[in-house]
TIVEX-728639 format. One record per atom (N, C-alpha, C, CB): x, y, z; chain; residue number from 0. Coordinates in Angstrom, 1 decimal. Last residue first. Glycine has a CB too. Layout:
ATOM      X      Y      Z ch   i
ATOM      X      Y      Z  A NUM
...
//
This chain:
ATOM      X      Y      Z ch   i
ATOM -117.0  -16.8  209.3  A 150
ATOM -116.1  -18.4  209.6  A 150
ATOM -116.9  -18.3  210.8  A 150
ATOM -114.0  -18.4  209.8  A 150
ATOM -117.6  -15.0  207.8  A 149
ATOM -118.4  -15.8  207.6  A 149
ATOM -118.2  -17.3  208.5  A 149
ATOM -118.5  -15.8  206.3  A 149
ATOM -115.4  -13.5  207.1  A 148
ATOM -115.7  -14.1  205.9  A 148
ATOM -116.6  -15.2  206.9  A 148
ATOM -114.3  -14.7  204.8  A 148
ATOM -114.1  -11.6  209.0  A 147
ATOM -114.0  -12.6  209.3  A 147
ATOM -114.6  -13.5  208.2  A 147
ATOM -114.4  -12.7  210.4  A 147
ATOM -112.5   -8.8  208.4  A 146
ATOM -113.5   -9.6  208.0  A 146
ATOM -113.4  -10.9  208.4  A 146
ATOM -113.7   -9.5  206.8  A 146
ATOM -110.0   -7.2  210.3  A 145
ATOM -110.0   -8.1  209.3  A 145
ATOM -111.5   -8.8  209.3  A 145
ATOM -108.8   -9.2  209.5  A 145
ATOM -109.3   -4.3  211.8  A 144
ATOM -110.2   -5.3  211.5  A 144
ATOM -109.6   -6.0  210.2  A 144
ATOM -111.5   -4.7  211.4  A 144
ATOM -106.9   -2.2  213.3  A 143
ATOM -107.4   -2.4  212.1  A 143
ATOM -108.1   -3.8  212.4  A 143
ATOM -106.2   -2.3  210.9  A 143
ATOM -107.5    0.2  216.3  A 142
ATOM -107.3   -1.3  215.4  A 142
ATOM -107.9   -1.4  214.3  A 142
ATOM -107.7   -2.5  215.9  A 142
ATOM -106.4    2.4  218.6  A 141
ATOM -107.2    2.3  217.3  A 141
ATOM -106.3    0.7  216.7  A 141
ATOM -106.9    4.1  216.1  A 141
ATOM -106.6    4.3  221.5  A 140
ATOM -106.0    3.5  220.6  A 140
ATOM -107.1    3.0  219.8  A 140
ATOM -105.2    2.5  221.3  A 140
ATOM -107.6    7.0  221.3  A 139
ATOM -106.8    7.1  222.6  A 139
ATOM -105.9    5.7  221.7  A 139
ATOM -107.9    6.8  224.5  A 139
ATOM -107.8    9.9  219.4  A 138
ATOM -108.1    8.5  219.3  A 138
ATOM -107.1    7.9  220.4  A 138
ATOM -107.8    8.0  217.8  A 138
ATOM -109.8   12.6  219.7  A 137
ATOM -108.8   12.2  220.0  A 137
ATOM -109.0   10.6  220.1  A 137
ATOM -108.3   13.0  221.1  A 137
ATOM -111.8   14.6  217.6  A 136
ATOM -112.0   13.7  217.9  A 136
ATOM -110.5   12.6  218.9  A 136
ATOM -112.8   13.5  216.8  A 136
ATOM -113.0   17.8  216.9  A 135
ATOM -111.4   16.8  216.8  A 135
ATOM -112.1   16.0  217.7  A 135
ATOM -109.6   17.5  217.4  A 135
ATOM -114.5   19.9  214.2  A 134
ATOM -114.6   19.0  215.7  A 134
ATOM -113.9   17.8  215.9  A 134
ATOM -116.1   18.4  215.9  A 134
ATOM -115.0   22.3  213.0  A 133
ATOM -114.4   21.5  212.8  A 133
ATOM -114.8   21.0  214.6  A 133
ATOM -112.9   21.9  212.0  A 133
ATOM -116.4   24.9  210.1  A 132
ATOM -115.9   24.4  211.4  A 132
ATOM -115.6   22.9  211.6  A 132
ATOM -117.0   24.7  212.2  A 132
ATOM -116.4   25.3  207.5  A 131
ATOM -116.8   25.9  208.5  A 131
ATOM -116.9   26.3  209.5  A 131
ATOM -117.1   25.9  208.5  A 131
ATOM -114.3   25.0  204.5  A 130
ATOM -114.5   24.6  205.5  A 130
ATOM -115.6   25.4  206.8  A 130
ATOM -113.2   24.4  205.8  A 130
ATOM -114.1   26.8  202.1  A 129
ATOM -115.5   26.0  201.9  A 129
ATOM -115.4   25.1  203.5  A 129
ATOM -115.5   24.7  200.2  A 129
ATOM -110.9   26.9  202.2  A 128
ATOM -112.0   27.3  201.7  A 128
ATOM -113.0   26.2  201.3  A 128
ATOM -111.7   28.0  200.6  A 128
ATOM -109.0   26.2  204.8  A 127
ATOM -109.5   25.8  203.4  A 127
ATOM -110.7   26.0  203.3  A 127
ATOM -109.4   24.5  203.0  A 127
ATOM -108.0   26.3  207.2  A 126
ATOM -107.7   27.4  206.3  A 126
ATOM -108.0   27.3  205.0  A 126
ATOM -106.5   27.6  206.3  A 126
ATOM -108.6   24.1  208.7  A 125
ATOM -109.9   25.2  209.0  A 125
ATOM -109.8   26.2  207.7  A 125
ATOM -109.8   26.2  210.8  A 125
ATOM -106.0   22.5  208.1  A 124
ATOM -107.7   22.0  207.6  A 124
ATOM -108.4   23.4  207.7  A 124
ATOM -108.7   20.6  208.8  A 124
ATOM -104.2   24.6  208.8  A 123
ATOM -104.0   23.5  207.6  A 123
ATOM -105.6   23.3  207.2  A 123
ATOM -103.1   21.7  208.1  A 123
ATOM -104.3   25.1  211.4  A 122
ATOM -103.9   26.2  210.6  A 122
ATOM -103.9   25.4  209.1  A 122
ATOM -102.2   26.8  211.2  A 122
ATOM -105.9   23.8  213.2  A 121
ATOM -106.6   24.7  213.1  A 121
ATOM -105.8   26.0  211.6  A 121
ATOM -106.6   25.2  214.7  A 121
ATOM -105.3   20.7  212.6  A 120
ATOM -106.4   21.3  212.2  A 120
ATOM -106.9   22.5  212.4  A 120
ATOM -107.2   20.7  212.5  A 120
ATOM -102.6   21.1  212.4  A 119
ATOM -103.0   20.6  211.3  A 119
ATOM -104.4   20.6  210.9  A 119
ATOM -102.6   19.4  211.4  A 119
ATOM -101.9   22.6  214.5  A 118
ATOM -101.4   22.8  213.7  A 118
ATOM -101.9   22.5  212.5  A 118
ATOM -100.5   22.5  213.9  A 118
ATOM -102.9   20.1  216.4  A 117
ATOM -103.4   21.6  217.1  A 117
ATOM -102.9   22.5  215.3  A 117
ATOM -101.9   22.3  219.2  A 117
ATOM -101.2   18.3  215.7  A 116
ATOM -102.4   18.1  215.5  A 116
ATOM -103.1   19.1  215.5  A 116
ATOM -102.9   17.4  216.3  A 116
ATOM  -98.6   19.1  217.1  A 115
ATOM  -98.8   19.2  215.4  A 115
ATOM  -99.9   18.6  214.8  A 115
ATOM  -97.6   18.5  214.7  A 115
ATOM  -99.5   19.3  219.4  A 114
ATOM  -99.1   20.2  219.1  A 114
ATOM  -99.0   20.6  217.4  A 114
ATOM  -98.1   20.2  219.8  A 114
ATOM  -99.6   16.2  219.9  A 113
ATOM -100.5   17.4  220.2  A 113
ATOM -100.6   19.0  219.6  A 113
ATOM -100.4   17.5  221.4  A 113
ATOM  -97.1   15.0  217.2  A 112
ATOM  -98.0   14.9  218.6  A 112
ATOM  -99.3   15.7  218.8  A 112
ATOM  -97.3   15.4  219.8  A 112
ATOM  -97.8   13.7  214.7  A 111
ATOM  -96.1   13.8  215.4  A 111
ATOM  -97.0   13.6  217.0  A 111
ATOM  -94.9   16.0  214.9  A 111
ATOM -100.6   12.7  213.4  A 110
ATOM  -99.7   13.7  214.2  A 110
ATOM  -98.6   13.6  215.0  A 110
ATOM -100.2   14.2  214.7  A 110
ATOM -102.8   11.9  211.4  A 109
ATOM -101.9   11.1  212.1  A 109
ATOM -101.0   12.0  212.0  A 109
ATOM -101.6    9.8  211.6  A 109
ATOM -106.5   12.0  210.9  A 108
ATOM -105.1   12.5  210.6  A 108
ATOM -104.2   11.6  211.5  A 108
ATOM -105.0   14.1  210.9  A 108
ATOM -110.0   11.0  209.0  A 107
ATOM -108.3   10.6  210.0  A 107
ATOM -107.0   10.9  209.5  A 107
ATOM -107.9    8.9  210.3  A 107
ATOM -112.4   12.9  208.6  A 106
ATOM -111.1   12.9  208.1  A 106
ATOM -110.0   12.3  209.3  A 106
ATOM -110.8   14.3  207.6  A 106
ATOM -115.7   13.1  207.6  A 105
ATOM -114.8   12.8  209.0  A 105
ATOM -112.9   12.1  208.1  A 105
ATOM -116.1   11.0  210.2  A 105
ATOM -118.0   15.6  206.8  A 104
ATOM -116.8   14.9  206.0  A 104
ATOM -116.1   14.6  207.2  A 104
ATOM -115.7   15.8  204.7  A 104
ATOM -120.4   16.8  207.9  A 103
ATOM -120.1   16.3  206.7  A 103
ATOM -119.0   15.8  206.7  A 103
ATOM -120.3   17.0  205.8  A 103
ATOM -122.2   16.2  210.7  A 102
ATOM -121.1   16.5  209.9  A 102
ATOM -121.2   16.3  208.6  A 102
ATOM -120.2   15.9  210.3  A 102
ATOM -124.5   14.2  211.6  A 101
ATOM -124.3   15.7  212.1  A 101
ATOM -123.6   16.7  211.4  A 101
ATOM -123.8   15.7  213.2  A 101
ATOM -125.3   12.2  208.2  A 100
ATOM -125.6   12.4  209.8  A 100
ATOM -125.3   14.3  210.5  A 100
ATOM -124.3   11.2  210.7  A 100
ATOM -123.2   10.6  206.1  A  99
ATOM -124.6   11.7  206.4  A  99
ATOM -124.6   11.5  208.5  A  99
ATOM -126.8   10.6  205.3  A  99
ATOM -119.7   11.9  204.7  A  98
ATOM -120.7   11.1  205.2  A  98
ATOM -122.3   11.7  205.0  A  98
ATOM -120.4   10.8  206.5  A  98
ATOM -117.0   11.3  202.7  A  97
ATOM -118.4   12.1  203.1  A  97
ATOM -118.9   11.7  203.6  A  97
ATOM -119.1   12.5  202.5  A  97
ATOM -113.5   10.7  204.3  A  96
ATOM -114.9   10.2  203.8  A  96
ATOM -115.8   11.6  203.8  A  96
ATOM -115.5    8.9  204.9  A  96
ATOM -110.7   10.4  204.0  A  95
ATOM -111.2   11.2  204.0  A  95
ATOM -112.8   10.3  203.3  A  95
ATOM -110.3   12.4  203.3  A  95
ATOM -107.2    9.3  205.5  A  94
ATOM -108.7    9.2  205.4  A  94
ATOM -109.6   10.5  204.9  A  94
ATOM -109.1    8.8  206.7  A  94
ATOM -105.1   10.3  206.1  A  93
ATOM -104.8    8.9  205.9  A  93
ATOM -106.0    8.8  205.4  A  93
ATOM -104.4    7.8  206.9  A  93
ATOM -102.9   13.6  206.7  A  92
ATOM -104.4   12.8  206.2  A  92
ATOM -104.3   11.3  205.5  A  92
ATOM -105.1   13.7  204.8  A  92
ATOM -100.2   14.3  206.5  A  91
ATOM -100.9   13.4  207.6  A  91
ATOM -102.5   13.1  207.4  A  91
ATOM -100.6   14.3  209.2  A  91
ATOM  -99.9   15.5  203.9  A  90
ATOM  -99.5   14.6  204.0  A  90
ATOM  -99.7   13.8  205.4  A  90
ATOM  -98.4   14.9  203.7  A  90
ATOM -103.1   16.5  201.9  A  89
ATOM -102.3   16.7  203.3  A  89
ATOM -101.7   15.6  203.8  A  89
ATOM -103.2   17.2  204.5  A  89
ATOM -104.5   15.7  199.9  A  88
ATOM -103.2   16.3  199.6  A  88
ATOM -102.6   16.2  200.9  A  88
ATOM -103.2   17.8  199.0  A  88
ATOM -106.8   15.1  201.2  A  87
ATOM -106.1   14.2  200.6  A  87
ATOM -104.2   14.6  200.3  A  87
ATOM -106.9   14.0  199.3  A  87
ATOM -107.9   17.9  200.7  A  86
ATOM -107.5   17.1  201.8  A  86
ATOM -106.5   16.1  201.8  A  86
ATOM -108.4   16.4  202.2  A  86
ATOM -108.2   18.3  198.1  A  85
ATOM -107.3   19.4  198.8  A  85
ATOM -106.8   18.9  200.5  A  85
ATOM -108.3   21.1  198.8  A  85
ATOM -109.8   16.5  196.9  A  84
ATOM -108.6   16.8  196.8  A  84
ATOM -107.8   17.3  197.6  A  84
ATOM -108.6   17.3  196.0  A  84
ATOM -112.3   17.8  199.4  A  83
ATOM -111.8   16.2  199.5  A  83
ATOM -109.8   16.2  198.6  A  83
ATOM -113.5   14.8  198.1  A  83
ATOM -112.7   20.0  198.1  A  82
ATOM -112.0   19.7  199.1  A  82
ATOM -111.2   18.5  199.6  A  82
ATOM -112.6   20.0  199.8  A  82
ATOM -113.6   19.5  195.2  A  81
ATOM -112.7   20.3  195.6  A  81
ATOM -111.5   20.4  197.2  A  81
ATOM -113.6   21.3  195.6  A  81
ATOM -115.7   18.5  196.3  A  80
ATOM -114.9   17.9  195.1  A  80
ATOM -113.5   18.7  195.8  A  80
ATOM -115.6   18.5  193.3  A  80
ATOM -117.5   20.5  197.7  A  79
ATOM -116.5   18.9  198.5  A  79
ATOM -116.0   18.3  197.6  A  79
ATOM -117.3   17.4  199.3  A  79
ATOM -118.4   22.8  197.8  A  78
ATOM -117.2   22.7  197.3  A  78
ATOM -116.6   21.5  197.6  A  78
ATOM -116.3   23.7  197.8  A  78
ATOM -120.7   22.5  198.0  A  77
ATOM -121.1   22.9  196.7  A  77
ATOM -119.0   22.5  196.3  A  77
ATOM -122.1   24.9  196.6  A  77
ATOM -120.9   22.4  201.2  A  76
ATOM -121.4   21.0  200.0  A  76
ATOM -120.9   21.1  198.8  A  76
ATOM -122.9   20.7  199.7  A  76
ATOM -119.3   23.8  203.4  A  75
ATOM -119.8   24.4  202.1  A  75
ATOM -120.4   23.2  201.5  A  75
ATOM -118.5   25.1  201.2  A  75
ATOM -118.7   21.8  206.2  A  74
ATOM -118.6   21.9  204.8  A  74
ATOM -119.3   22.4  204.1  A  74
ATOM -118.6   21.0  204.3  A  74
ATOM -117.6   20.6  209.0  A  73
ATOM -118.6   21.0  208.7  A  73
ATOM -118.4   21.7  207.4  A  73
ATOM -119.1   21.7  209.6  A  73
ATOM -115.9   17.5  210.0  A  72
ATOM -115.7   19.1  209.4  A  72
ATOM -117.6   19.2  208.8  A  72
ATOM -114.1   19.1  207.7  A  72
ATOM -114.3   15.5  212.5  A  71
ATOM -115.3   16.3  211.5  A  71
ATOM -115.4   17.3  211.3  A  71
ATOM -116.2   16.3  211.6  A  71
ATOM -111.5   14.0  212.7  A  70
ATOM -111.8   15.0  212.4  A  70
ATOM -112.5   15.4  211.4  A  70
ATOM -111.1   15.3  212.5  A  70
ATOM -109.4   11.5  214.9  A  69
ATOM -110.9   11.9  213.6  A  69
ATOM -111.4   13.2  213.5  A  69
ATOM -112.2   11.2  213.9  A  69
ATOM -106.0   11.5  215.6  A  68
ATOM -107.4   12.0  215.6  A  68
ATOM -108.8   11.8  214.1  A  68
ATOM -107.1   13.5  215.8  A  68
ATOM -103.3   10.8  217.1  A  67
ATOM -104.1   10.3  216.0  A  67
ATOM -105.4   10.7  216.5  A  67
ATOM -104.0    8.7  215.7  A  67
ATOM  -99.9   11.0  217.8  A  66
ATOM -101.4   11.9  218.3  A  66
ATOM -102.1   10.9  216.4  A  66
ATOM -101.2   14.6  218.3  A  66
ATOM  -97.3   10.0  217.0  A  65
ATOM  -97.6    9.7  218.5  A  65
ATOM  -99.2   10.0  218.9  A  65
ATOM  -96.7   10.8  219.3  A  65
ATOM  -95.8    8.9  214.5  A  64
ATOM  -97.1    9.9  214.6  A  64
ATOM  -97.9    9.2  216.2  A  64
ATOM  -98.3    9.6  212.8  A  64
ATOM  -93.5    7.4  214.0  A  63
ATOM  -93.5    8.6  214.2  A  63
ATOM  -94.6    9.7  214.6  A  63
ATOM  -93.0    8.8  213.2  A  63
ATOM  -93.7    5.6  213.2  A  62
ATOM  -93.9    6.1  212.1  A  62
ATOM  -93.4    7.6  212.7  A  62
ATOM  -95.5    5.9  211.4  A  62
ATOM  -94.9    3.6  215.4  A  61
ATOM  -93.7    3.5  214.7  A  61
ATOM  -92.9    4.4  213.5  A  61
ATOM  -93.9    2.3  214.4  A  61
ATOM  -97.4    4.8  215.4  A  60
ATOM  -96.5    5.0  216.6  A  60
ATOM  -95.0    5.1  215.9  A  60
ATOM  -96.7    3.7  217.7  A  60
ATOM  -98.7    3.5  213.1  A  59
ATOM  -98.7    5.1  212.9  A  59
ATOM  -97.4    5.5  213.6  A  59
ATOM -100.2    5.9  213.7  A  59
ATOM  -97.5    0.4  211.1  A  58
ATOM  -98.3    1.3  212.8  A  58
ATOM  -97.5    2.8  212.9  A  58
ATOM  -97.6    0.1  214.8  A  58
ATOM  -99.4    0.0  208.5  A  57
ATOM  -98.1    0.5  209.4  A  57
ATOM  -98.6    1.0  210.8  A  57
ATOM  -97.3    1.7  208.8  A  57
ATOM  -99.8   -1.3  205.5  A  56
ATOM -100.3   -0.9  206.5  A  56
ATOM  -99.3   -0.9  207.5  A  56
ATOM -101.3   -1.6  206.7  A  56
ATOM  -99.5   -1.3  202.1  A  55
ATOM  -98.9   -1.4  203.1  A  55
ATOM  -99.6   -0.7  204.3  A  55
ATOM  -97.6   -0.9  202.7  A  55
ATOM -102.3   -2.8  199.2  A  54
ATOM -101.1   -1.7  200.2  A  54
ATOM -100.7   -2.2  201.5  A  54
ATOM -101.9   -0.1  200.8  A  54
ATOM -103.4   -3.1  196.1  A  53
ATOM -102.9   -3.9  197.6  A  53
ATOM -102.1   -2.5  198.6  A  53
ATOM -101.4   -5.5  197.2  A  53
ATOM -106.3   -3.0  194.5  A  52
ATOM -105.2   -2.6  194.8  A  52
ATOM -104.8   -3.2  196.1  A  52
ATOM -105.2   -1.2  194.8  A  52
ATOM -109.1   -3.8  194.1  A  51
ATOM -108.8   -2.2  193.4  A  51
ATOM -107.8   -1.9  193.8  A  51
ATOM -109.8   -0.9  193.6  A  51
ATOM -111.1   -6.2  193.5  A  50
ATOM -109.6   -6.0  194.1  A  50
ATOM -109.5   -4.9  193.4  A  50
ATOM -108.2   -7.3  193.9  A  50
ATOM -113.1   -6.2  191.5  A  49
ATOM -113.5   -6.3  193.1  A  49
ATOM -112.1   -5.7  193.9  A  49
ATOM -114.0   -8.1  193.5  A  49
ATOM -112.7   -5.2  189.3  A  48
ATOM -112.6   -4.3  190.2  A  48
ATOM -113.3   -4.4  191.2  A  48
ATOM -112.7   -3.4  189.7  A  48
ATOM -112.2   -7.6  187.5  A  47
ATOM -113.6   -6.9  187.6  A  47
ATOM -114.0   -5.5  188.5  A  47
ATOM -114.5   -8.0  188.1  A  47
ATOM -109.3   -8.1  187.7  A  46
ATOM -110.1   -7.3  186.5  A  46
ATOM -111.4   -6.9  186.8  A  46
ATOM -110.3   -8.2  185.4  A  46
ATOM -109.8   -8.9  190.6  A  45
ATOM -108.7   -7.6  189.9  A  45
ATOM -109.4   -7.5  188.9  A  45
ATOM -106.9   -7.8  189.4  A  45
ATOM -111.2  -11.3  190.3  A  44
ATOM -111.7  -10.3  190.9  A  44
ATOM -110.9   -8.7  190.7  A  44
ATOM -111.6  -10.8  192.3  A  44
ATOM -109.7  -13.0  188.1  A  43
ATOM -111.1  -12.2  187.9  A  43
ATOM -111.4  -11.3  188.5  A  43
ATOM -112.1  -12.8  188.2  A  43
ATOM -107.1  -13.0  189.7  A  42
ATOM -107.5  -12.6  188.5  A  42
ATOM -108.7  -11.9  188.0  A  42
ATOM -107.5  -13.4  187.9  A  42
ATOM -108.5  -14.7  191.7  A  41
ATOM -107.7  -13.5  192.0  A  41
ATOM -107.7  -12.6  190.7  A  41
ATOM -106.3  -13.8  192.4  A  41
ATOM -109.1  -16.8  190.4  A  40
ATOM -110.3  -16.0  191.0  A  40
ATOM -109.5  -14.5  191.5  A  40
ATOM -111.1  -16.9  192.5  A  40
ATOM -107.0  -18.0  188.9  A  39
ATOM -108.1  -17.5  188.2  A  39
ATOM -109.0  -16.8  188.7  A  39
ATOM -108.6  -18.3  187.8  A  39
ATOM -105.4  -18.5  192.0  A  38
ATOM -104.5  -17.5  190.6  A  38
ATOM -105.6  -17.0  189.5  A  38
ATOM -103.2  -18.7  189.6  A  38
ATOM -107.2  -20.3  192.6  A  37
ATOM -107.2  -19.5  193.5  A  37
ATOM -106.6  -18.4  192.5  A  37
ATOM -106.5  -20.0  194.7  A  37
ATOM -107.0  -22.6  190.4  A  36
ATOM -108.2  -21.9  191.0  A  36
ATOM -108.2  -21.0  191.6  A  36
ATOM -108.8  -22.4  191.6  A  36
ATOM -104.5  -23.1  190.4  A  35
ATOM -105.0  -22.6  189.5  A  35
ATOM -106.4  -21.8  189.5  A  35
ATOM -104.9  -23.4  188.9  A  35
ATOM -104.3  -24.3  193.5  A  34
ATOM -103.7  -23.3  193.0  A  34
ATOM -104.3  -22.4  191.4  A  34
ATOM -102.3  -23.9  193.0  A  34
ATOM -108.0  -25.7  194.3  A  33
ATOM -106.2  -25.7  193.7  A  33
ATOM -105.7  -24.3  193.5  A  33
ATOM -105.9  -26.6  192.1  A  33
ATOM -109.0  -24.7  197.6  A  32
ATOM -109.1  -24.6  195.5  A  32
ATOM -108.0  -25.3  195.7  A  32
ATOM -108.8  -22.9  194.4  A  32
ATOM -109.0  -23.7  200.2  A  31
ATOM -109.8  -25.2  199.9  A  31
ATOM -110.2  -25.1  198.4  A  31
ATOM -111.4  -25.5  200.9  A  31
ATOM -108.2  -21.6  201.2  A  30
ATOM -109.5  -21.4  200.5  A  30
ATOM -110.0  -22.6  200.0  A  30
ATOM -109.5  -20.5  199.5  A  30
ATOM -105.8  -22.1  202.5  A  29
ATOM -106.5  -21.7  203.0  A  29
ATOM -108.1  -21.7  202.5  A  29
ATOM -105.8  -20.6  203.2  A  29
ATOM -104.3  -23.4  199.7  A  28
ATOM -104.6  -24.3  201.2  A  28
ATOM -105.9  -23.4  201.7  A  28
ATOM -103.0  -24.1  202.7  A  28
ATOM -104.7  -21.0  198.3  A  27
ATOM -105.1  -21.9  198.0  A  27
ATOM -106.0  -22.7  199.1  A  27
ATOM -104.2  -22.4  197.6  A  27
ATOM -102.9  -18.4  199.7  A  26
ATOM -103.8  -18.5  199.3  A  26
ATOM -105.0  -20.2  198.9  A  26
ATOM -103.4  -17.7  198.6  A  26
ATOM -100.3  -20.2  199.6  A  25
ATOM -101.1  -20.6  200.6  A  25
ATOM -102.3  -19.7  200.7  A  25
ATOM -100.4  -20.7  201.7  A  25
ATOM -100.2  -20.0  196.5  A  24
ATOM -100.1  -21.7  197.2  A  24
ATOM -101.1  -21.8  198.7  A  24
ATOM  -98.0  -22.1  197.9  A  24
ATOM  -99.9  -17.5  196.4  A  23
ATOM -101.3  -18.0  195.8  A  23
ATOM -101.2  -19.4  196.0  A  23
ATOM -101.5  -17.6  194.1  A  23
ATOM  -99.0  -16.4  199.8  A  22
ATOM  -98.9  -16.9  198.2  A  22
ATOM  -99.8  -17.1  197.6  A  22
ATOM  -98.4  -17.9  197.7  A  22
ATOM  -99.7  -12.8  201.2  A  21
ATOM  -99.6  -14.2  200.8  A  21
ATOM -100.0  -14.7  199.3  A  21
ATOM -100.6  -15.0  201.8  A  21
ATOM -100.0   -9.9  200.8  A  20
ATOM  -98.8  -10.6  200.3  A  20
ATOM  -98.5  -12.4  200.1  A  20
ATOM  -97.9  -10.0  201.2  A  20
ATOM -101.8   -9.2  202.6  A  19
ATOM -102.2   -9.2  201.0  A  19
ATOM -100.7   -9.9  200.2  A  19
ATOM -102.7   -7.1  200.3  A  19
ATOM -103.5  -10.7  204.8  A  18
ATOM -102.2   -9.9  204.7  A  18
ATOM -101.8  -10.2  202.5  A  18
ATOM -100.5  -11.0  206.3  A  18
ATOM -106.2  -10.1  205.0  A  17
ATOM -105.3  -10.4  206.5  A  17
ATOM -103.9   -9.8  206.1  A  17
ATOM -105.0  -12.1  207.1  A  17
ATOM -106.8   -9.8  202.6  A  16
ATOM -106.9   -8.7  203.2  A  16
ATOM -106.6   -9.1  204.6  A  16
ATOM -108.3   -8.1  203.1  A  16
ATOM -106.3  -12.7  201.8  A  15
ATOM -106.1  -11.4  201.2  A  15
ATOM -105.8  -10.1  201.9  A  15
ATOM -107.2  -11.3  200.5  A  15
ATOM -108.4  -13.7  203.1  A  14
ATOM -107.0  -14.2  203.1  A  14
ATOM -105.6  -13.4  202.6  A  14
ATOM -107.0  -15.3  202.2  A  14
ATOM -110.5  -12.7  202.3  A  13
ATOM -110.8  -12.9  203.6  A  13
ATOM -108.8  -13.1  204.2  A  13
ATOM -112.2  -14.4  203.7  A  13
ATOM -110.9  -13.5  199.7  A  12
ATOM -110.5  -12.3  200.2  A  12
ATOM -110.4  -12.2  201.1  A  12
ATOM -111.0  -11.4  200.0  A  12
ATOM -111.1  -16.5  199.8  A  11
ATOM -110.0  -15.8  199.2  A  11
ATOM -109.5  -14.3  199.8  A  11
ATOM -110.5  -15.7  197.8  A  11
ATOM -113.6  -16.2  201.1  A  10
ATOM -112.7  -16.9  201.5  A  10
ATOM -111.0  -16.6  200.8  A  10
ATOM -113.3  -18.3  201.3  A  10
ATOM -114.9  -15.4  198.5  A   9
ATOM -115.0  -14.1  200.0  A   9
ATOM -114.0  -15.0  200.7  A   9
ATOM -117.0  -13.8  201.1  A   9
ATOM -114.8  -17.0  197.0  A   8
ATOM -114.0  -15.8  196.7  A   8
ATOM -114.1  -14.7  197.9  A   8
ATOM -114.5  -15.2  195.4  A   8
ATOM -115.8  -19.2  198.0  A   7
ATOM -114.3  -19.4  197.6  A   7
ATOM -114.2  -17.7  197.7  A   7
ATOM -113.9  -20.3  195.8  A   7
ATOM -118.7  -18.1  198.2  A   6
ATOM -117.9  -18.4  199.2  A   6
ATOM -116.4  -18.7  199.0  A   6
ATOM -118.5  -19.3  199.9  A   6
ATOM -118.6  -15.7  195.3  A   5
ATOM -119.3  -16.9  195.6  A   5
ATOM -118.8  -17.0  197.8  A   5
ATOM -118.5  -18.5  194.2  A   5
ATOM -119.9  -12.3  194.2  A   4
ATOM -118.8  -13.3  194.6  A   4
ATOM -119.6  -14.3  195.2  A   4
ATOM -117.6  -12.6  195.8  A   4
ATOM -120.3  -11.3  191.2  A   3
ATOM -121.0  -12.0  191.9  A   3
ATOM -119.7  -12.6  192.9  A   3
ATOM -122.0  -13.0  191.0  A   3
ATOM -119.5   -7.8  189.7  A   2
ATOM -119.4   -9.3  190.1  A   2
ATOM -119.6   -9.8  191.5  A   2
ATOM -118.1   -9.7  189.9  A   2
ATOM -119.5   -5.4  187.4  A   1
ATOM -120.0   -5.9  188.4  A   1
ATOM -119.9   -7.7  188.6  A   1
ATOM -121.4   -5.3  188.3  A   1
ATOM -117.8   -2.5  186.7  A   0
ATOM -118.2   -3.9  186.3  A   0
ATOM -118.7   -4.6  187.5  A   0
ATOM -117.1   -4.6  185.6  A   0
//
């Protein structure tokens, strides 16, 4: 379904996706609505499947995962249904895109350390059918963005 967002509602999301737990009070303040306004556009946007879910974001370090890499894979095409699942499945896979350019599919893992990176993409990822080859990418440090909505 498709929907038009206005500036309240990119200002909404904008508020949203800093930290998806704020209120719909200070949702509000922030977006210059009343409260009812802000609780009706949130609404809308969830139903229309602009909002497709909230989650918890974590620092990897704190988690335990000392090594964090990107990892392109070179890919059979005929099997990326297939794989993409079979990626996903992997409990240090946080990411899995297709892309276009040199690669096909760039996948962020998140690894205890070096050793269980070394593990994850040569005995876990390469061992899946329709993979071809692979190219690790080491993430020295990494940040999450927030949209600035235009401010």
């Amino acid at each position: 379904m498709s929907h038009s967002l206005d500036d309240v509602d990119r200002r909404i999301l904008h508020v949203l996706r800093r930290d998806a737990r704020t209120s719909v009070n200070e949702v509000a303040r922030e977006a210059a609505v009343s409260r009812a306004n802000a609780y009706a556009r949130v609404k809308r946007m969830t139903d229309a499947g602009v909002i497709v879910g909230y989650r918890v974001q974590t620092d990897p370090v704190s988690e335990g995962f000392h090594t964090s890499a990107y990892v392109a894979l070179w890919v059979d095409q005929e099997r990326w249904q297939e794989l993409r699942t079979q990626l996903l499945a992997l409990p240090e896979v946080e990411h899995v895109a297709l892309v276009g350019g040199e690669f096909d599919v760039l996948v962020l893992v998140r690894a205890r350390d070096n050793r269980d990176l070394r593990r994850i993409v040569l005995e876990r990822m390469q061992s899946l059918d329709g993979v071809n080859t692979s190219r690790t990418f080491l993430i020295f440090e990494d940040y999450a963005s927030v949209p600035d909505g235009g401010d």
